[in-house]
PDB file of the backbone (N, CA, C, O) and the ligand in Angstrom, with CONECT records:
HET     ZN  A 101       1
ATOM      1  N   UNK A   1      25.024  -2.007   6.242  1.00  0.00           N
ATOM      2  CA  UNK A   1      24.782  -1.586   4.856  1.00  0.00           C
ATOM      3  C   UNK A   1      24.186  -2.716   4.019  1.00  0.00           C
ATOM      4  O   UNK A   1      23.528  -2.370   3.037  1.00  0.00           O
ATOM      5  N   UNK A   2      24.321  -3.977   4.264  1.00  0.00           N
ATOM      6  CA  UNK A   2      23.799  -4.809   3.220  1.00  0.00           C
ATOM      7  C   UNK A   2      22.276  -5.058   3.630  1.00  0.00           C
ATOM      8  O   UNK A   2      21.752  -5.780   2.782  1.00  0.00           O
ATOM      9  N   UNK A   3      21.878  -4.897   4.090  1.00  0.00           N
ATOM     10  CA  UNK A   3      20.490  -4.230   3.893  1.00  0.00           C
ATOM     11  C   UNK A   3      20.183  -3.554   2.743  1.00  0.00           C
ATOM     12  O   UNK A   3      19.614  -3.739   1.667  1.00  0.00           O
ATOM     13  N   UNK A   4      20.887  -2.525   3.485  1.00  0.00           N
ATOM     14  CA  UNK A   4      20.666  -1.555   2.250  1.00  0.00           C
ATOM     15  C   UNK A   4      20.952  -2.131   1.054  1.00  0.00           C
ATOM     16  O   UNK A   4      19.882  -2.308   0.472  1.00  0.00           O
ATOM     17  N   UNK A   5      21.702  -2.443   0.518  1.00  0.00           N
ATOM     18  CA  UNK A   5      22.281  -2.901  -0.615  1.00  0.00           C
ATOM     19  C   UNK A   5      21.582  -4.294  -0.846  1.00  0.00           C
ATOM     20  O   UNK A   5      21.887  -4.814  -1.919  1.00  0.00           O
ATOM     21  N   UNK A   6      20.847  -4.887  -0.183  1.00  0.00           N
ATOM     22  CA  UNK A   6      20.056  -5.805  -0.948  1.00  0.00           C
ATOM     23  C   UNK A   6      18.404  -5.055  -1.356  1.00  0.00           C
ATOM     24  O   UNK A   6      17.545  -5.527  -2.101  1.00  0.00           O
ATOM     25  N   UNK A   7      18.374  -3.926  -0.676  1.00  0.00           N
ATOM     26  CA  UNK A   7      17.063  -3.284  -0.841  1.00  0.00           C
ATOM     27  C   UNK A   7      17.346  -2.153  -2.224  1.00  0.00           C
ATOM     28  O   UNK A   7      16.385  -1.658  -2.813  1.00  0.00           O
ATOM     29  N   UNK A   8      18.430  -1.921  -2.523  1.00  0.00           N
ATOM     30  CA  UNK A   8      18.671  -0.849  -3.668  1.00  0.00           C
ATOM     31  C   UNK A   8      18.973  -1.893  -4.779  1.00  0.00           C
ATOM     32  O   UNK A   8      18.662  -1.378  -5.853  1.00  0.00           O
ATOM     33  N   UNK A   9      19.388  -2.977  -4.932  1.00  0.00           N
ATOM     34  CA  UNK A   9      19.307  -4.182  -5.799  1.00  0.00           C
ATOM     35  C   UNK A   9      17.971  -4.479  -6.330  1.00  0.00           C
ATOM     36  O   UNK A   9      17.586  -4.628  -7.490  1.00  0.00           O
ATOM     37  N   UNK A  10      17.317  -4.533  -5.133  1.00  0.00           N
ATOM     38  CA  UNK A  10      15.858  -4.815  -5.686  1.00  0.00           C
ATOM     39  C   UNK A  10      14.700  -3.517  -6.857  1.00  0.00           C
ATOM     40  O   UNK A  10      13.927  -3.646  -7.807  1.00  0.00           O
ATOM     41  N   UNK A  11      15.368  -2.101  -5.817  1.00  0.00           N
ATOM     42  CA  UNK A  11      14.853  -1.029  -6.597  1.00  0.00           C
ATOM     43  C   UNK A  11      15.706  -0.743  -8.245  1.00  0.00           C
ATOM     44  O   UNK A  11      15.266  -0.273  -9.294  1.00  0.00           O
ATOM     45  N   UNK A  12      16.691  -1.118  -7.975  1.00  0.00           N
ATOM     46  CA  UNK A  12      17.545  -0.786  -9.085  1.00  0.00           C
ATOM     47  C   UNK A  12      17.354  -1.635 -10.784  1.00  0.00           C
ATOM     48  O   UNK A  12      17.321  -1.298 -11.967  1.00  0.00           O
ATOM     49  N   UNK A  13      17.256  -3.039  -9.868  1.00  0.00           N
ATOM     50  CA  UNK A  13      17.543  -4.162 -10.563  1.00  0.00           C
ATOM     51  C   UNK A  13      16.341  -5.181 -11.084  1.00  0.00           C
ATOM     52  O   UNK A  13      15.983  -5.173 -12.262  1.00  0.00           O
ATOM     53  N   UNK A  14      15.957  -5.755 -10.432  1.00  0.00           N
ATOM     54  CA  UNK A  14      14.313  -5.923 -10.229  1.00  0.00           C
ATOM     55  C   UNK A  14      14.088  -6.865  -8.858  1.00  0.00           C
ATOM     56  O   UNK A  14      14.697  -7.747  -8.254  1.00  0.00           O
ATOM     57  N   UNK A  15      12.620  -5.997  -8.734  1.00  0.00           N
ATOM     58  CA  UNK A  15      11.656  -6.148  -7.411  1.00  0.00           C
ATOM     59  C   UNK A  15      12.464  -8.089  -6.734  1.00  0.00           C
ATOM     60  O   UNK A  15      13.016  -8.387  -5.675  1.00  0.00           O
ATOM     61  N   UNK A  16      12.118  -8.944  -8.001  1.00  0.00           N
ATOM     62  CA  UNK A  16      11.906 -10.171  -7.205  1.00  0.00           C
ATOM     63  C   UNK A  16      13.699 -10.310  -7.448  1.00  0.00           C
ATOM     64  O   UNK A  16      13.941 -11.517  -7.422  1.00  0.00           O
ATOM     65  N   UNK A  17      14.761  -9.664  -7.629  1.00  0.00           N
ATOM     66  CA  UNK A  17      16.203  -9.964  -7.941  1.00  0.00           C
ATOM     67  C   UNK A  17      16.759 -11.119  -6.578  1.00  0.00           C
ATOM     68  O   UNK A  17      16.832 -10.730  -5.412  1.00  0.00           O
ATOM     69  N   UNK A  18      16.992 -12.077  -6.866  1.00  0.00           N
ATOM     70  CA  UNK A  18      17.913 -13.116  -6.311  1.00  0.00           C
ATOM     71  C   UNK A  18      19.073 -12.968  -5.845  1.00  0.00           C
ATOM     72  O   UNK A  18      19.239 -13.156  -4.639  1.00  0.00           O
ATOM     73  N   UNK A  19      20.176 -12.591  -6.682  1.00  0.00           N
ATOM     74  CA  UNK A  19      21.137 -12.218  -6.686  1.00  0.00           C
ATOM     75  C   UNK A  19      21.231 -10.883  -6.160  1.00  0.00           C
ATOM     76  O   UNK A  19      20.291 -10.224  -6.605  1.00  0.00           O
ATOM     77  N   UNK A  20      22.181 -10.014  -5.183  1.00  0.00           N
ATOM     78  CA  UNK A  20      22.282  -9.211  -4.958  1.00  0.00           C
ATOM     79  C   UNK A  20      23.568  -8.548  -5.462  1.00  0.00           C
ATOM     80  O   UNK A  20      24.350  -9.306  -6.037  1.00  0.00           O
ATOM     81  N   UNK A  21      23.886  -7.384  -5.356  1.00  0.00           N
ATOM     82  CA  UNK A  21      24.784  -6.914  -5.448  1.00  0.00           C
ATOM     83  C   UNK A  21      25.534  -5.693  -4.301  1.00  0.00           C
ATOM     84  O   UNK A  21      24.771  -4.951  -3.683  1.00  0.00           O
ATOM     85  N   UNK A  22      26.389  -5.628  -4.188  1.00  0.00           N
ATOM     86  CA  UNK A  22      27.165  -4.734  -2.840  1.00  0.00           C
ATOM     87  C   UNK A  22      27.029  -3.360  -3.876  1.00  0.00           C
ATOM     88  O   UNK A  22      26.768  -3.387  -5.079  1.00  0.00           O
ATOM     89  N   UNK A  23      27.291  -2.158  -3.022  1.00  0.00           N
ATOM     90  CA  UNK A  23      27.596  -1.205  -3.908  1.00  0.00           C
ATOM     91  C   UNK A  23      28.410  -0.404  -4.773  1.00  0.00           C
ATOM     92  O   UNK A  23      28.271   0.731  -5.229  1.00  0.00           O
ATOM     93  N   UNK A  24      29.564  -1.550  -4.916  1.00  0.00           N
ATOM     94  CA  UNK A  24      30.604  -1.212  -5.714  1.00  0.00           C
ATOM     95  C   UNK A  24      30.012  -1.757  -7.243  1.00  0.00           C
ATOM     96  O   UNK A  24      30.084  -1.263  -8.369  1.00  0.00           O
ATOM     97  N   UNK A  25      29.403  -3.000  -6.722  1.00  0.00           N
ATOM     98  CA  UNK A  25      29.374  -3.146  -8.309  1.00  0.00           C
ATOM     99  C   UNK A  25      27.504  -2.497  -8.766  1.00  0.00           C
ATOM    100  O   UNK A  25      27.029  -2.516  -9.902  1.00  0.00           O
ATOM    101  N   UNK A  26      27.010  -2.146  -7.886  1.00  0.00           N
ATOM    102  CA  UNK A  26      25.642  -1.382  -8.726  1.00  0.00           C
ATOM    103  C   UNK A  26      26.147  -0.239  -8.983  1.00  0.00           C
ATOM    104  O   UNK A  26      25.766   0.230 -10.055  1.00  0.00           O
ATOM    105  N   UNK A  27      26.985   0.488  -8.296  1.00  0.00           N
ATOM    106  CA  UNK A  27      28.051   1.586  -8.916  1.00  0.00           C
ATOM    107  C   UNK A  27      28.586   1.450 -10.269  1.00  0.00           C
ATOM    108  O   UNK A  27      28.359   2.211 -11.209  1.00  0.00           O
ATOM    109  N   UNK A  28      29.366   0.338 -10.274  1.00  0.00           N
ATOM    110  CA  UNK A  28      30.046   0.269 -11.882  1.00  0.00           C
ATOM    111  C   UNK A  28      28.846   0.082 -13.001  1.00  0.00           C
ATOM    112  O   UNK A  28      28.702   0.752 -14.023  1.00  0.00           O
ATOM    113  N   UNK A  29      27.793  -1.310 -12.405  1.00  0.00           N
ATOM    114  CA  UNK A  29      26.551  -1.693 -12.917  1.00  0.00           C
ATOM    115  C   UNK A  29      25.807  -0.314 -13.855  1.00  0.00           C
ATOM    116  O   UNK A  29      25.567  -0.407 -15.058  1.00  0.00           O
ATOM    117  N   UNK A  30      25.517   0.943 -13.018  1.00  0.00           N
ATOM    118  CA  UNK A  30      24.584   1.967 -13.082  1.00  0.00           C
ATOM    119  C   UNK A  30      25.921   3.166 -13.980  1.00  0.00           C
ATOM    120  O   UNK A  30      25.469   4.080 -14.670  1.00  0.00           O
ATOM    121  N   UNK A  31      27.508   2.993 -13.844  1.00  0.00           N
ATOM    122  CA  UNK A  31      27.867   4.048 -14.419  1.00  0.00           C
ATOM    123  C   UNK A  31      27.891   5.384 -13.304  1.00  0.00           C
ATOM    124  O   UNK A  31      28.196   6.519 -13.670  1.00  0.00           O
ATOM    125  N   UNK A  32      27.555   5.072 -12.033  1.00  0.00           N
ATOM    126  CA  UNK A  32      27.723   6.387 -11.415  1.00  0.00           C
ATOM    127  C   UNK A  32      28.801   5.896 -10.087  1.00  0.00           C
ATOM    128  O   UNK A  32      29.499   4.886 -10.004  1.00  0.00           O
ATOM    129  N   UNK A  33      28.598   7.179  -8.997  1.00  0.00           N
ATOM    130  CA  UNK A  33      29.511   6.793  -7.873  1.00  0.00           C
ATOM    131  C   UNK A  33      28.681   6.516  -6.942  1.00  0.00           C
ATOM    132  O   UNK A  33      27.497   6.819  -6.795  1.00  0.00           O
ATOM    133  N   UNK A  34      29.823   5.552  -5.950  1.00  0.00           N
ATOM    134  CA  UNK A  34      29.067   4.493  -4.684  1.00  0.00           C
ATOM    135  C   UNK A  34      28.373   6.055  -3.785  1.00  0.00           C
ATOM    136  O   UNK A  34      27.341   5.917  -3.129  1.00  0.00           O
ATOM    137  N   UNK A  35      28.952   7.225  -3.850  1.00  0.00           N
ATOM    138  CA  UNK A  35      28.320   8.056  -3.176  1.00  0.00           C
ATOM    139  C   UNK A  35      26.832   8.038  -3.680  1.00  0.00           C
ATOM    140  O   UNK A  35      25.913   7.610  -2.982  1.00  0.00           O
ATOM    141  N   UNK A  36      26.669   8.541  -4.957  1.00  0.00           N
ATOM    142  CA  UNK A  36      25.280   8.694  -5.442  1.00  0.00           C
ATOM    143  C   UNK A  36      24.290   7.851  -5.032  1.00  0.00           C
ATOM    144  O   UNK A  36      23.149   8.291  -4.889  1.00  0.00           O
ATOM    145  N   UNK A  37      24.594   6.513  -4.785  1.00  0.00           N
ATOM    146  CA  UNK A  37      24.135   5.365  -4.608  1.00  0.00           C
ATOM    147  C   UNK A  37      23.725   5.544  -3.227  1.00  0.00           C
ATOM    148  O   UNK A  37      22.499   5.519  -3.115  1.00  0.00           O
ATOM    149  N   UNK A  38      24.468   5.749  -1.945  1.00  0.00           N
ATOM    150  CA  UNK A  38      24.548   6.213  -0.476  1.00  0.00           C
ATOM    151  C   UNK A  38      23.600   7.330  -0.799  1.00  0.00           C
ATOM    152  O   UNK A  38      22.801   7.353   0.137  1.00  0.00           O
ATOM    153  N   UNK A  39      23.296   8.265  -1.662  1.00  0.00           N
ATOM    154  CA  UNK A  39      22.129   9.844  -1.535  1.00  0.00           C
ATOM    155  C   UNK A  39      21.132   8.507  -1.618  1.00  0.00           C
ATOM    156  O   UNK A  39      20.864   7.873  -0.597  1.00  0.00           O
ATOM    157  N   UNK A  40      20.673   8.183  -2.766  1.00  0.00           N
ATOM    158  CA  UNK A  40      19.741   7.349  -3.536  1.00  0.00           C
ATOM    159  C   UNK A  40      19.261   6.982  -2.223  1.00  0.00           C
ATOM    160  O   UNK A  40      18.147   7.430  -1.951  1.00  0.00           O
ATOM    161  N   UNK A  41      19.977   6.096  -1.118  1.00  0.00           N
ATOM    162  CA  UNK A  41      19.397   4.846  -0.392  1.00  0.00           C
ATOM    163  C   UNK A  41      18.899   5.992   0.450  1.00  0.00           C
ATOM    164  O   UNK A  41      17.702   6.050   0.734  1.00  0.00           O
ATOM    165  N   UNK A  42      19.724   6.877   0.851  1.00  0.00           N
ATOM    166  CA  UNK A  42      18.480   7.957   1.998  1.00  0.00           C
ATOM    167  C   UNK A  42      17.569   8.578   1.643  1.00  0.00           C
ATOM    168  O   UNK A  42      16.741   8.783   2.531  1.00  0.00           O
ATOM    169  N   UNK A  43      17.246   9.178   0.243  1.00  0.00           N
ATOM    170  CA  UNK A  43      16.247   9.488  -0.347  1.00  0.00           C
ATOM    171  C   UNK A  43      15.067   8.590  -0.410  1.00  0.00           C
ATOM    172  O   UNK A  43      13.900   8.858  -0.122  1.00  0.00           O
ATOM    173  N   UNK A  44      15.603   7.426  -0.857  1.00  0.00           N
ATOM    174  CA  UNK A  44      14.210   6.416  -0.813  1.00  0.00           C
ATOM    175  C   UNK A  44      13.842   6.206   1.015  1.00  0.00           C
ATOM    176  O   UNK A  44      12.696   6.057   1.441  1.00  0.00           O
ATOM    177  N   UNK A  45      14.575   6.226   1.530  1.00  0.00           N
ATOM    178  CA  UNK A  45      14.287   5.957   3.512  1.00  0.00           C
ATOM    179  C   UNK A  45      13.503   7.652   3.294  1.00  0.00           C
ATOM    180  O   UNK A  45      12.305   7.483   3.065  1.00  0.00           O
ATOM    181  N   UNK A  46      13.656   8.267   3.302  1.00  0.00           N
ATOM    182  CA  UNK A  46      13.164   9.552   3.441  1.00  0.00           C
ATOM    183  C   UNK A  46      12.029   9.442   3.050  1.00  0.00           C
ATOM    184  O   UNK A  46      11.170   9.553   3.925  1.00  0.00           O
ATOM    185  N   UNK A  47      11.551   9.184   1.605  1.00  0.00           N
ATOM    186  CA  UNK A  47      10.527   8.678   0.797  1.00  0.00           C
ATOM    187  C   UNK A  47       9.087   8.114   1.584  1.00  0.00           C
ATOM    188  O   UNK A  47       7.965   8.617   1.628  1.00  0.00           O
ATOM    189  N   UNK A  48       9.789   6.486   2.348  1.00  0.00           N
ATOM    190  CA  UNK A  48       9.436   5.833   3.101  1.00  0.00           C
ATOM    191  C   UNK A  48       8.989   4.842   2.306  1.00  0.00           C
ATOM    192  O   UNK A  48       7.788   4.581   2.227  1.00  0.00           O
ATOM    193  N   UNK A  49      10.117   4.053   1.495  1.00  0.00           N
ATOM    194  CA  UNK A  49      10.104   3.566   0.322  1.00  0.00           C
ATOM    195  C   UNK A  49      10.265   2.166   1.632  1.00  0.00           C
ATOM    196  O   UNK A  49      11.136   1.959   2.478  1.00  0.00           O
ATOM    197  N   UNK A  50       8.930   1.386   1.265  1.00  0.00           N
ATOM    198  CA  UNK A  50       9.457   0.152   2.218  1.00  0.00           C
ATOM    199  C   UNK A  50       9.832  -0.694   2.354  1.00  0.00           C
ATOM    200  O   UNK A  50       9.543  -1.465   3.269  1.00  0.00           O
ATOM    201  N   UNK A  51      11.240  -1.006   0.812  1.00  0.00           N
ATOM    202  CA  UNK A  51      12.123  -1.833   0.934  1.00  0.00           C
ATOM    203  C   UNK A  51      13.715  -0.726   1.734  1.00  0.00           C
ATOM    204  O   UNK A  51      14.848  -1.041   1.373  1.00  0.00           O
ATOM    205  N   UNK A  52      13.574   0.160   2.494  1.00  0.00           N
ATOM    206  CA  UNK A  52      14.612   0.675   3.241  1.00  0.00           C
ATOM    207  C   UNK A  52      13.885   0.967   4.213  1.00  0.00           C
ATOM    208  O   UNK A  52      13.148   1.944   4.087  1.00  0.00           O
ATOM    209  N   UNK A  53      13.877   0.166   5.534  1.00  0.00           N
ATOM    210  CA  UNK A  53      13.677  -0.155   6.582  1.00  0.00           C
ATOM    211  C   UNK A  53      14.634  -0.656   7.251  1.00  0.00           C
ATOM    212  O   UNK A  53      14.451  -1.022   8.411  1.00  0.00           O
TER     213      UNK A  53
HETATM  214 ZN    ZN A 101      30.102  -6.288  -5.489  1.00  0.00          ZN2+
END
């Protein structure tokens, strides 16, 4: 998962973001649930969004 979660940091947060975040706290960060976050990351792979690879 931290892949993922450094690649939804970047979409979320910004492109060049340093700092990452796990998905508990882009969860609290964004106001929604770590599930939504888990749709989000397969939607963008679906997409073929090519920071989720
Ligand atoms: Zn965290």
């Amino acid at each position: 998962m931290e892949k993922d979660e450094i690649a939804l940091t970047k979409k979320m947060v910004n492109r060049g973001a340093e700092a990452f975040y796990c998905l508990t706290c882009l969860a609290a960060r964004f106001c929604v649930e770590e599930d939504a976050l888990r749709r989000k990351i397969r939607e963008f792979r679906e997409m073929g969004c090519t920071l989720f690879r």
